[in-house]
TORMARRO-593955 format. One line per field, with one value per residue (C-alpha): x, y, z; residue in one letter. Coordinates in steps of 0.001 Angstrom, whole numbers, plus 500000, padded with zeros to 6 digits. Example, Ala and Ser with C-alpha at 12.3 -4.5 7.8 and 13.67 -1.06 7.14 Angstrom:
BEGIN
xx: (512300:513670)
yy: (495500:498940)
zz: (507800:507140)
dogu: (a:s)
This chain:
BEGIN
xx: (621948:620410:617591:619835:621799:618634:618060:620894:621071:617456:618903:621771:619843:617277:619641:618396:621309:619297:617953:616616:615852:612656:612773:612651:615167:615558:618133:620562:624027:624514:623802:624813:624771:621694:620638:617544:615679:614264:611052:612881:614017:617862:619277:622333:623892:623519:626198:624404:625818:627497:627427:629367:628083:629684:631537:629735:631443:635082:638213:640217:637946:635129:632518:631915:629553:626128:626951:624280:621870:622839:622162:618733:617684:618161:616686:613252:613215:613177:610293:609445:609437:612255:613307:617575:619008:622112:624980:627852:630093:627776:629959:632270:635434:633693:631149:628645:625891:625951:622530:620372:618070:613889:611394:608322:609190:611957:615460:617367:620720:619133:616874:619789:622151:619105:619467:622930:623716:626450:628898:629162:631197:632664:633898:634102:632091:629116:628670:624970:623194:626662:625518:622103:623592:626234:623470:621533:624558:625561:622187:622557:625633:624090:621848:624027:622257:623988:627658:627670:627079:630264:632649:635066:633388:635469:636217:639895:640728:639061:640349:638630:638178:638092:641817:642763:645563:645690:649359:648741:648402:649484:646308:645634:642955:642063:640953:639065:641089:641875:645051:646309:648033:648946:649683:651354:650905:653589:651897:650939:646876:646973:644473:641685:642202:639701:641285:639672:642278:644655:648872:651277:654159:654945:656545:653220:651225:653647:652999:649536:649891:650047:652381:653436:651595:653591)
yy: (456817:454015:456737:459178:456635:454931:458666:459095:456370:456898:460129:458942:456468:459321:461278:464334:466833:468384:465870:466786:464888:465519:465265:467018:469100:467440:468978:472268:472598:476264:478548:476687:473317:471265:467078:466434:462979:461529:459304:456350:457188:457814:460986:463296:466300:469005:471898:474706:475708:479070:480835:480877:482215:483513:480457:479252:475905:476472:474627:477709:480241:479779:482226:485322:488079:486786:483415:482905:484960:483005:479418:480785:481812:478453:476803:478008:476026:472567:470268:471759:469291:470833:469824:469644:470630:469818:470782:469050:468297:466013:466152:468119:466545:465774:463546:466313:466344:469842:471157:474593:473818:474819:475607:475592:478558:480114:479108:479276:479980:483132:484054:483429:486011:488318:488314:489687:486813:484853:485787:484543:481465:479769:476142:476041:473818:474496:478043:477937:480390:482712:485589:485883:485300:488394:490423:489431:489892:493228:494522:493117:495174:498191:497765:497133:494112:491308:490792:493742:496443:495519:497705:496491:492702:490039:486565:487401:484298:481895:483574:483936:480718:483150:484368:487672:487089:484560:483935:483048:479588:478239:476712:477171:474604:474201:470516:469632:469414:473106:472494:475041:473238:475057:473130:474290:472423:469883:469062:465122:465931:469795:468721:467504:470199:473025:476337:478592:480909:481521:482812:484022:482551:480190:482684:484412:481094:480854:484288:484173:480675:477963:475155:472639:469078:466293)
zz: (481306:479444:478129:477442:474922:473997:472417:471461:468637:467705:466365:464789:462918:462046:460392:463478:464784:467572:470503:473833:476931:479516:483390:486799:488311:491800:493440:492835:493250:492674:490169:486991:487946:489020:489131:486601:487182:483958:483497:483873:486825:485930:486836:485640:486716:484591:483654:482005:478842:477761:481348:484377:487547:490944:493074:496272:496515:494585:497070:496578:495842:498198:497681:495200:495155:494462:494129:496711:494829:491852:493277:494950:491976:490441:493290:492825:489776:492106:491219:487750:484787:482485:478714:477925:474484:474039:471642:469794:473133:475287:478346:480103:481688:484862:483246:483951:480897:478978:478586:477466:480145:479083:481336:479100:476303:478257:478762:482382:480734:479490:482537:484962:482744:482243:486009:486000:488102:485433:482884:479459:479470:475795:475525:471714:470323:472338:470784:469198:471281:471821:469981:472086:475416:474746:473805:477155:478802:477515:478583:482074:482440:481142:483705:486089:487508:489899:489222:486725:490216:491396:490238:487657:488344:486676:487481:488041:489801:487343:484477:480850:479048:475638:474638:474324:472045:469345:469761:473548:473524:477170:478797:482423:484497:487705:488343:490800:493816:493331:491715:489302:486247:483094:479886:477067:473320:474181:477100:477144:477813:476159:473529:476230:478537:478718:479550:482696:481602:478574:478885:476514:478005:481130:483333:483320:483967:486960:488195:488510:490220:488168:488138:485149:484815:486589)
dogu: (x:x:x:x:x:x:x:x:x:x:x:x:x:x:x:x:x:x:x:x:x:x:x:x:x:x:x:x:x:x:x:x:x:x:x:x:x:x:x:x:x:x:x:x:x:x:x:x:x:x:x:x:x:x:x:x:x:x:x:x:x:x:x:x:x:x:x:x:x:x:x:x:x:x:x:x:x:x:x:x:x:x:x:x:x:x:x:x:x:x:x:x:x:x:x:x:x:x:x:x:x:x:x:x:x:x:x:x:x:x:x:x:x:x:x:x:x:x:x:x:x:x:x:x:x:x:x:x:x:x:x:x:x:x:x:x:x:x:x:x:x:x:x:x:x:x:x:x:x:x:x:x:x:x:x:x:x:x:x:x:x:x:x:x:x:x:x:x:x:x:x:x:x:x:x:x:x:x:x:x:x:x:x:x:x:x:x:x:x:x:x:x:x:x:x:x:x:x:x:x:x:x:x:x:x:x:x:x:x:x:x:x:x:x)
């Protein structure tokens, strides 16, 4: 931590808007979400930016299709010396850092949708790469590689984080006890909340499971 902010004002001082961080990914969570030690010996957990693969671990959705294959394919990165970028939003609301993980000249983001083993995920403002990754992922489906052989694959239960409808505005979350909260914008913490799924009105948040915030 004290590296990561150590860098962090060396850039703000510099005038720099990109900044990256150096270290080892040391252990894997599942397919998106890995620990990376840095040369100082601190560690962080990373959350890969602008992708979402299968569940393995989820409370209430326990395991998808290839969700294994997803988090072995991440796994084979363990031990190799990787380089973060980050974006404008640092951190996601489990203090995870937000990263476009490097392994030498190619990104994991991209080689894990390449794959066909995530989904393009956006959590505006982390958005630089967006156009690239649907291309990658448009070809994956094509393909019909990983999640893209099942038929009709979607992440129904999570939901899109992307609406479908401007005028839908009711935000869905699941935190992480597996609760499922919608919020609409009167909702006390609507601004912070990031949406795993977007509704038009409240009697559809309720009918696909959701409950209001207490």
């Amino acid at each position: 931590m004290k590296r990561f902010i150590f860098l962090v004002m060396i850039l703000l001082l510099s005038g720099c808007q990109e900044s990256s961080l150096t270290g080892e990914i040391i252990y894997v969570v599942d397919g998106d979400t890995l620990d990376v030690q840095f040369e100082d010996g601190t560690e962080e957990r990373i959350r890969l930016l602008l992708i979402d693969t299968p569940e393995t671990k989820h409370p209430t959705i326990g395991v998808e299709p290839f969700g294994p294959e997803a988090s072995e394919f991440t796994s084979q990165f363990e031990g190799d010396q990787v380089e973060l970028e980050l974006d404008v939003s640092e951190r996601d609301r489990y203090g995870r850092l937000l990263a476009y993980v490097w392994l030498d000249d190619q990104m994991l983001n991209e080689m894990i949708l390449k794959e066909g083993l995530a989904r393009v995920s956006v959590y505006p403002p982390n958005t630089k790469y967006v156009d690239e990754f649907r291309d990658i992922e448009r070809k994956a489906k094509t393909d019909e590689k990983g999640i893209w052989s099942v038929e009709n694959y979607q992440h129904a239960d999570k939901g899109s984080s992307e609406k479908s409808d401007e005028s839908c505005n009711i935000k869905g979350n699941i935190n992480s006890r597996g609760d499922k909260i919608y919020h609409t914008e009167s909702s006390a913490y609507y601004e912070q909340t990031i949406p795993e799924e977007w509704f038009c009105t409240e009697a559809d948040a309720i009918e696909a499971g959701f409950r209001a915030p207490r």
